[in-house]
N, C-alpha and C positions, 0 to 999 in steps of 0.2 A: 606477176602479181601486181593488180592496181594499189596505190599506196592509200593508207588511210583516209587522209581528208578528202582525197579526189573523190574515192569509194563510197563515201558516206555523201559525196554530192551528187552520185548518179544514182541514188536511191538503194544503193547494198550495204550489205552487214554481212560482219566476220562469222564463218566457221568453222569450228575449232576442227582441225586436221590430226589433230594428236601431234605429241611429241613436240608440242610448245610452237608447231605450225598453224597458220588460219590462213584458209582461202576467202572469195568473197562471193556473194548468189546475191540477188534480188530480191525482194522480199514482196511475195503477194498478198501476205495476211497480217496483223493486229499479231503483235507479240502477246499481249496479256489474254485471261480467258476466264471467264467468270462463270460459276454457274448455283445458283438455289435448288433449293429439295425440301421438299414438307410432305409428312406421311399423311396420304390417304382413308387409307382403307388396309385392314389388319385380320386375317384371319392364321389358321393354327398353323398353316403348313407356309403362307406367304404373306409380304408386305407388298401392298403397291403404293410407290411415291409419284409425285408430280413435280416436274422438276425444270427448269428454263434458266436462261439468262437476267432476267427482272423479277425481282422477289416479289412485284405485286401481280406479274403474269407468268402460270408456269403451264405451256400448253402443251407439254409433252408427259407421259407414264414410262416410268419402268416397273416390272413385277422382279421382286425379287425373292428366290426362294428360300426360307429359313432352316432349311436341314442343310442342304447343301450349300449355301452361302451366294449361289451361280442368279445372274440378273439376265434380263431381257429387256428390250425395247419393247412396249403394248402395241405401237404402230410399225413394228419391223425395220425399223431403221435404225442402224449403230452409225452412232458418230459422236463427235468428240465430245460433245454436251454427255450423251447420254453415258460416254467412257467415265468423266472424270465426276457425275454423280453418281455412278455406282460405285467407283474404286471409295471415294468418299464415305457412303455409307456403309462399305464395308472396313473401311480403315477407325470409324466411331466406332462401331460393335466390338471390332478388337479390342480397343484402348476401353471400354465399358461393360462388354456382355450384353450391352441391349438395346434394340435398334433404334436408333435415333426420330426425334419426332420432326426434328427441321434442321436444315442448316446449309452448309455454302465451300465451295471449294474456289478460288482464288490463285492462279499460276501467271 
């Protein structure tokens, strides 16, 4: 195991191994992750939101449908944007009953 400072000079960070162990990996991405959401368009059976990383540009859709709760990407692409706006709008509707008009997830 590389020891701390050396680790954090070759560009790694600890991961937790369990049981109060950490190994070390390299790190290819941004730890933090941001992401906007503002409702679109509203009819009986679905929402579709607009949703991106910059609140004044959001160029991606998800439809989300309101009986079953179940989201989709409008351009067919799941990834981590589109993951952490749907979990989002569905963790508001919980804590309210009703679907959020805008808002922002932050990890």
């Amino acid at each position: 195991m590389v020891p701390y400072p050396a680790a954090l000079a070759e560009g790694a960070a600890p991961v937790n191994e369990g049981r109060g162990r950490a190994n070390w990996r390299g790190l290819g991405q941004a730890m933090a992750s941001l992401v906007y959401f503002r409702k679109v368009a509203e009819s009986s059976d679905s929402i579709e939101y607009a949703f991106g990383p910059d609140a004044s540009e959001m160029p991606r859709r998800l439809s989300m449908d309101t009986k079953s709760r179940r989201s989709r990407p409008v351009d067919g692409k799941i990834s981590h944007e589109f993951l952490k706006a749907s979990r989002k709008i569905t963790a508001m509707y919980d804590e309210t009953t009703q679907w959020p008009d805008r808002g922002m997830s932050f990890s």
